[in-house]
C-alpha positions in Angstrom: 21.4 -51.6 25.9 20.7 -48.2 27.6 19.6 -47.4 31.0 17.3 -44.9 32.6 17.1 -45.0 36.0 14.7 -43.3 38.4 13.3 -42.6 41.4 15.8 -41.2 44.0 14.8 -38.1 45.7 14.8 -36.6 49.6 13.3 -39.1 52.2 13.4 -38.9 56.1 15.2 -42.0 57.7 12.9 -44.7 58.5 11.5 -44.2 54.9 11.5 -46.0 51.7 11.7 -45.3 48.2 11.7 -47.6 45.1 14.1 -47.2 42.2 13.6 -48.2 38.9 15.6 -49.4 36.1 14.4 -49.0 32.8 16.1 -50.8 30.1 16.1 -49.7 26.0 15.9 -53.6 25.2 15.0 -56.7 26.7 17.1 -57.9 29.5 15.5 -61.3 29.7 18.9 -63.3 29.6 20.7 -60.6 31.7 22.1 -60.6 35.0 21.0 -57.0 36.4 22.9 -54.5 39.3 22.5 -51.9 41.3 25.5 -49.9 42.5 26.1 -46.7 45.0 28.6 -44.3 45.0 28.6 -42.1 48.4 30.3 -38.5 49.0 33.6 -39.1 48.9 33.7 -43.1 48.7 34.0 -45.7 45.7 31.3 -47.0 43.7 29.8 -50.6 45.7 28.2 -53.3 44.6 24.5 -53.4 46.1 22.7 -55.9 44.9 22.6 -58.1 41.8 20.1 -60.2 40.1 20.6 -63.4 38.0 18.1 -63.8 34.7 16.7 -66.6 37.1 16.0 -64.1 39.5 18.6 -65.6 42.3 19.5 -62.5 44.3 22.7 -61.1 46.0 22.7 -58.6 48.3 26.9 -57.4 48.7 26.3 -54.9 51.5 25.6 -56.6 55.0 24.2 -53.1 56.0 20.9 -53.4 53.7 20.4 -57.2 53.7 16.8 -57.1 55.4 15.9 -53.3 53.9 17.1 -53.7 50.0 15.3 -56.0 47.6 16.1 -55.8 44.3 13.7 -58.0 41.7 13.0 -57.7 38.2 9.8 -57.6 35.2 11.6 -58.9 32.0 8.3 -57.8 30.5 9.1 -54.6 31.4 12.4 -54.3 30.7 13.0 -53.0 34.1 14.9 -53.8 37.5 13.8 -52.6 40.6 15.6 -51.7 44.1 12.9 -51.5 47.0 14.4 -49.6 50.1 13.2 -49.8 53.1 14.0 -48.7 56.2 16.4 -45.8 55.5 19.5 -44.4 56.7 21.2 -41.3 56.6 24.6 -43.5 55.5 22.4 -44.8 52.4 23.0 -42.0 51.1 24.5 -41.6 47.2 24.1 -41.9 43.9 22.5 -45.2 42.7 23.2 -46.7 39.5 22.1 -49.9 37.8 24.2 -52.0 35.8 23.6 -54.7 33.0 26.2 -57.4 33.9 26.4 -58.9 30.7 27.2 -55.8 28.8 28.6 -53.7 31.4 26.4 -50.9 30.7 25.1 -48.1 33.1 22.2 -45.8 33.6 23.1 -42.1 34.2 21.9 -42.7 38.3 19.5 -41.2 40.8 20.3 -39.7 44.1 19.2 -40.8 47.2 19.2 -38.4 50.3 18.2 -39.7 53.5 17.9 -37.0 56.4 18.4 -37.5 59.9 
């Protein structure tokens, strides 16, 4: 499955953007991801999303901004931001768990 991801751009902190998550194929039976990488740091874990739609948020820094959900009939997983801060800053990539494939990400600048 491929993965077009979307939605990043240049928001003031305090503000909120919504990434999207487009899948090539249904998804329906999928466990779903997003994942960061910032300047000069690793690649983390975000948030995840069981086909059940149980979620995880990995990053105690978001818990209460991020919410990730899902429209299987849609093909498409979504990361709502809230809230932003100049340290949320990076690349954001989603992730299909059960074939460990990734979208080509969308960067998300937040200025002070």
């Amino acid at each position: 499955v491929q993965l077009q991801a979307s939605g990043g751009g240049l928001v003031q902190a305090g503000g909120s953007l919504k990434l999207s998550c487009v899948a090539s194929g249904s998804i329906s039976a999928d466990g779903m991801a997003w994942y960061r990488e910032a300047p000069g740091k690793q690649r983390e874990l975000v948030a995840s999303i069981t086909n059940g739609g149980s979620t995880y948020y990995a990053v105690d820094s978001v818990k209460g901004r991020f919410t990730i959900s899902r429209d299987n009939a849609k093909n498409t997983v979504y990361l709502q931001m809230s809230g932003l801060k100049p340290e949320d800053t990076a690349v954001y990539y989603c992730n299909d768990l059960m074939y460990d494939s990734w979208g080509q990400g969308t960067l998300v600048t937040v200025s002070s």
